[in-house]
C-alpha positions as CSV (number, residue, x, y, z in Angstrom):
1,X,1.2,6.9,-11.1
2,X,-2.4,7.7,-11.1
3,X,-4.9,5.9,-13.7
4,X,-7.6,8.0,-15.5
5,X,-10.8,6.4,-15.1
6,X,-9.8,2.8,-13.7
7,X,-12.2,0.4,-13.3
8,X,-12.5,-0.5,-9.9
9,X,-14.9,-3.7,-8.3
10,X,-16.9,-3.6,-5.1
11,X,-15.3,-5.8,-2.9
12,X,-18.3,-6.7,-1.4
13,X,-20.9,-6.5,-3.4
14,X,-19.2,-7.1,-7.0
15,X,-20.2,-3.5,-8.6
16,X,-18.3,-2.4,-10.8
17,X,-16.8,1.8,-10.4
18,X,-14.9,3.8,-12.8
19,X,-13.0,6.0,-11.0
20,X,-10.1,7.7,-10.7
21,X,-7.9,6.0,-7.3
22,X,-6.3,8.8,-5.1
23,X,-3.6,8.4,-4.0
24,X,-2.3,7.2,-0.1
25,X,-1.4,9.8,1.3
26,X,-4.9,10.8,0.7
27,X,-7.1,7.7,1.8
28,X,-8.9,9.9,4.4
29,X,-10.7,10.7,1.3
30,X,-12.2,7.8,0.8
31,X,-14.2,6.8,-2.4
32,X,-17.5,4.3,-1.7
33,X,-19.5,1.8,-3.4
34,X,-23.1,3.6,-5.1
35,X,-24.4,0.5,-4.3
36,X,-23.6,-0.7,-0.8
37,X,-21.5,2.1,0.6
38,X,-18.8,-0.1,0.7
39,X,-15.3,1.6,1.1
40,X,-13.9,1.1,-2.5
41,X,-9.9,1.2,-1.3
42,X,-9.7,0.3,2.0
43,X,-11.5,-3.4,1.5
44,X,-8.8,-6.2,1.1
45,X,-8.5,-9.5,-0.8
46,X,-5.7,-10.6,1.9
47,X,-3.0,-10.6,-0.7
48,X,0.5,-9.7,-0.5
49,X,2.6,-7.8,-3.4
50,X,6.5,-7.8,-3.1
51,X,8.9,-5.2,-5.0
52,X,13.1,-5.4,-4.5
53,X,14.0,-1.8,-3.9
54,X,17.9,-2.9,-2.7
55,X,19.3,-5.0,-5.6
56,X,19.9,-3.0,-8.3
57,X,22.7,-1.2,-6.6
58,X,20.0,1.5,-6.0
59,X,21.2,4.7,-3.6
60,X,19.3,5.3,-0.6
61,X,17.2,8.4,-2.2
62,X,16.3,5.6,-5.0
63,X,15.4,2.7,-3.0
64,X,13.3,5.3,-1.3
65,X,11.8,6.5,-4.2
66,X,11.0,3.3,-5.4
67,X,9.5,2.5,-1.9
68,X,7.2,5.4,-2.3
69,X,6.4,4.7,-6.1
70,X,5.1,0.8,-4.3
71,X,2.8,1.8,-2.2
72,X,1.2,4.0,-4.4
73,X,1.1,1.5,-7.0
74,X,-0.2,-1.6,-4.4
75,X,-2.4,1.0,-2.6
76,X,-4.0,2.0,-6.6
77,X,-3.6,-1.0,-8.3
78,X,-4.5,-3.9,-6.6
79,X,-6.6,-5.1,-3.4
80,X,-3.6,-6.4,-1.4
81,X,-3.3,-6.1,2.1
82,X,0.6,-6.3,2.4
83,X,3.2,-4.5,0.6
84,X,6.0,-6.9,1.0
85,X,9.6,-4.7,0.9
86,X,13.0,-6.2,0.2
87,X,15.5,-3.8,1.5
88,X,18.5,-6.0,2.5
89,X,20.0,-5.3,5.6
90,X,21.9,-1.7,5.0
91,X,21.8,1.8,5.2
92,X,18.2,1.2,3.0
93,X,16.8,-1.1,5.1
94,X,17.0,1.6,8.3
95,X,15.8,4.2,5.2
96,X,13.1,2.5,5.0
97,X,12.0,1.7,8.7
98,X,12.8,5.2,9.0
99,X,9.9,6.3,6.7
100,X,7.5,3.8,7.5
101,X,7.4,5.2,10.9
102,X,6.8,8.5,9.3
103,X,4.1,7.2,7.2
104,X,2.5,5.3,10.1
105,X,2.4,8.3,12.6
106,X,0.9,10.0,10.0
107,X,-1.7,7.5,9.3
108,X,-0.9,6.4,5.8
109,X,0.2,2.9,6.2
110,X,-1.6,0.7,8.8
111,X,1.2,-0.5,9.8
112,X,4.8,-2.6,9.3
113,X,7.0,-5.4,10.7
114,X,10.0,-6.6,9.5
115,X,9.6,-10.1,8.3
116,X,13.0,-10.9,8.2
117,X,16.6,-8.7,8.7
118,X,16.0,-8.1,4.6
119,X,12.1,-8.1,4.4
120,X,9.5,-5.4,5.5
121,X,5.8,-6.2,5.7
122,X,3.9,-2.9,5.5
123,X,0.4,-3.3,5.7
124,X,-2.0,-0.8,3.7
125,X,-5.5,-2.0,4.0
126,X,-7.1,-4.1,6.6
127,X,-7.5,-7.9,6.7
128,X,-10.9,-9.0,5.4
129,X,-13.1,-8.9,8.5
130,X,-11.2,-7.5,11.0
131,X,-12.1,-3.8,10.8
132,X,-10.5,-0.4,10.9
133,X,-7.0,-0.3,12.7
């Protein structure tokens, strides 16, 4: 869900940006800091965010939908890093790893690992410091 005009702080020098965020499947274009030129999305705090798409007796299609729904809302509405996924370890769980590959090949997550046989950890931005990719 996209926010009109969001306020948005320059991760490394502290401006502050109203802007609109894009979305991730678009972060090749990339918004930057007036100031410093900074990227304004890609920059990370390090943090993690977790969402449970598998216990709600979701269906595939809507454990999908949700998985889709949180890394749009991690990627515009906070500086994470890591978009922690519980999926279980079903028919949703290979769903999942089935998309993030997609998403990965095609350059909109950075990457993803399963943490555990019901835990995903996708990563959408970059650790602080150590670069692009």
């Amino acid at each position: 869900m996209t926010v009109p005009g969001k306020q948005r702080e320059c991760l490394n020098c502290g401006m502050q940006h109203r802007l609109t965020p894009g979305s991730i499947l678009d972060r090749c274009h990339e918004q930057f800091c007036s100031k410093c030129d900074a990227s304004l999305w890609e920059l990370s705090d390090g943090s993690t965010v977790t969402v449970d798409i598998a216990h709600n007796k979701e269906t595939v299609a809507e454990a999908l939908a949700k998985c889709n729904l949180a890394l749009e809302d991690a990627w515009q509405g906070s500086y994470a890093s890591e978009l922690r996924i519980i999926v279980g370890g079903g028919l949703i769980r290979d769903a999942v790893l089935a998309e993030l590959y997609f998403r990965h090949q095609s350059g909109v997550v950075r990457g993803y690992r399963e943490e555990n046989r019901g835990a995903i950890l996708v990563t959408i931005r970059d650790l602080p410091g150590h670069g692009a990719f």
